[in-house]
Residue, then its C-alpha position, 0 to 999 in steps of 0.5 A: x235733100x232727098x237722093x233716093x227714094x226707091x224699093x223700100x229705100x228712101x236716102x236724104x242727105x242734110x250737109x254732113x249727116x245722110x239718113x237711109x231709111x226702110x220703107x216698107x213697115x206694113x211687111x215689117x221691112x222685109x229685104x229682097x234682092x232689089x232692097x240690097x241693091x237699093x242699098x249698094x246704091x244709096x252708099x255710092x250716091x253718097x256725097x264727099x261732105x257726109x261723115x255719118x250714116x244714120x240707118x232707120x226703118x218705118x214702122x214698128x220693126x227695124x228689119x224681119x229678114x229676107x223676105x219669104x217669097x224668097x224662099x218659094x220655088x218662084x221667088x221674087x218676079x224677076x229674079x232667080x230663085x234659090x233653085x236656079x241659083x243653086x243651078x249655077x257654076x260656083x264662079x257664078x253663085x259667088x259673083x251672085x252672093x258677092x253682089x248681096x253683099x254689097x248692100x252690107x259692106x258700105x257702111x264701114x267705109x274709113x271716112x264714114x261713121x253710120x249708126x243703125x237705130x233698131x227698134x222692134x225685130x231685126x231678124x237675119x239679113x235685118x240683124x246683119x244690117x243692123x251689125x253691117x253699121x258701127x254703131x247701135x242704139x236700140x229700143x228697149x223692144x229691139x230683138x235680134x235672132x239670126x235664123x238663117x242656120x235653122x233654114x239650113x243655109x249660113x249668115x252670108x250678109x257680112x253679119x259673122x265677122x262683126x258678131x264675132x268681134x263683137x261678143x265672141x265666138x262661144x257667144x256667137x256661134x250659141x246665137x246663131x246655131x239656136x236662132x234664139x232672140x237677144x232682147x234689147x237689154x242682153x243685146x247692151x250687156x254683151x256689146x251688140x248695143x252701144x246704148x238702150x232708151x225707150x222706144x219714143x226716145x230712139x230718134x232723138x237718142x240717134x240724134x245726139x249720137x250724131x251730134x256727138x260723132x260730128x264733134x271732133x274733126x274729121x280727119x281726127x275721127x278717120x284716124x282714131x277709127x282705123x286705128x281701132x279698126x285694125x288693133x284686133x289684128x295687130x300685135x300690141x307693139x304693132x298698134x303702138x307702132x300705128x298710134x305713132x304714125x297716125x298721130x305723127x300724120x295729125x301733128x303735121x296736119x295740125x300744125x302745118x308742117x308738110x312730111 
């Protein structure tokens, strides 16, 4: 069933499982301000019985980043231009970055688990799509490079604190300060990827994640996934104390027994 279908995002649900995909492969799923907004709208169209999000993109690229016209006194039509956005009060400006960031931060919600299958370049706001899911699967032709820096502006999609946690801080700030790009198989070696196949296998490889992820109940996979969530910011007897509650909760679902 198909919910959404517009500015280069198309959203179809099939029960449990929603697939969001980019659609706009001949500027290589280049984004703009309408695509975020697409995609804040596809995470509130989203209905109750979806566990996981599948993110994908037509086409030979995964994401090439903001689209340049962005990046040209007139901008986009209809929009504001970087210049008249830097015009604005700082109250203003952040309400305006903040609303950008929507697009990016749905994807972790509790309930949800979503996986991006990325194939091809994901460059900037398309890296920090690709980090805005839980999960990764990547082509072995995935290449991710934030390039913001080497603009003079900063990752501000939401990409810092998922990168960091994810292959450290050295590593990170090396990333992004040198706009280089990880190769797929680098990607898998420092934890960006979760898993690497060949490009024709990518769909079925998202597939069987999927179909995996659907496997143990619902509320069991909620549970587990806060649990990992917050362990970074607990201390280890704070985490012990949280694996205790959360599997005191599932006992007494399991069994019946109200608190």
């Amino acid at each position: 069933m198909t919910l959404l279908d517009k500015d280069g995002v198309h959203l179809t649900v099939d029960d449990s499982v929603a697939t969001v995909t980019l659609t706009n492969p001949d500027k290589r799923n280049a984004q703009s301000f309408a695509t975020w907004r697409a995609l804040t709208e596809a995470g509130r169209a989203l209905p109750g019985s979806v566990r996981v999000v599948v993110l994908r993109a037509q086409g030979k690229s995964f994401s090439a980043g903001l689209d340049r016209r962005a990046f040209t006194p007139e901008g986009f039509d209809g929009e504001p231009s970087f210049p008249e956005l830097a015009r604005r009060s700082d109250a203003e400006l952040d309400a305006v970055i903040a609303g950008y960031q929507e697009a990016f931060t749905w994807w972790r919600r509790p309930d949800l688990v979503s996986v991006a299958a990325v194939q091809g370049h994901a460059i900037g706001a398309g890296f920090q799509l690709a980090l805005a899911c839980d999960l990764r699967v990547c082509a072995d032709d995935a290449q991710f490079a934030m390039r913001e820096t080497s603009l003079g502006l900063v990752p501000d999609l939401t990409g810092t604190h998922p990168l960091v946690s994810l292959v450290g801080y050295g590593r990170a700030l090396e990333i992004c300060l040198t706009g280089r790009f990880v190769h797929a198989e680098e990607a898998e070696r420092i934890g960006l990827a979760n898993l690497v196949v060949p490009a024709a296998e990518l769909d079925a490889a998202a597939r069987d994640l999927t179909a995996a992820l659907l496997a143990a109940p619902r509320d069991a996979v909620i549970e587990t996934k806060a649990l990992l969530r917050g362990a970074g910011e607990r201390t280890y007897e704070e985490q012990r104390a949280a694996e205790r509650a959360a599997q005191a909760r599932r006992l007494r679902d399991l069994t019946g027994v109200a608190e």
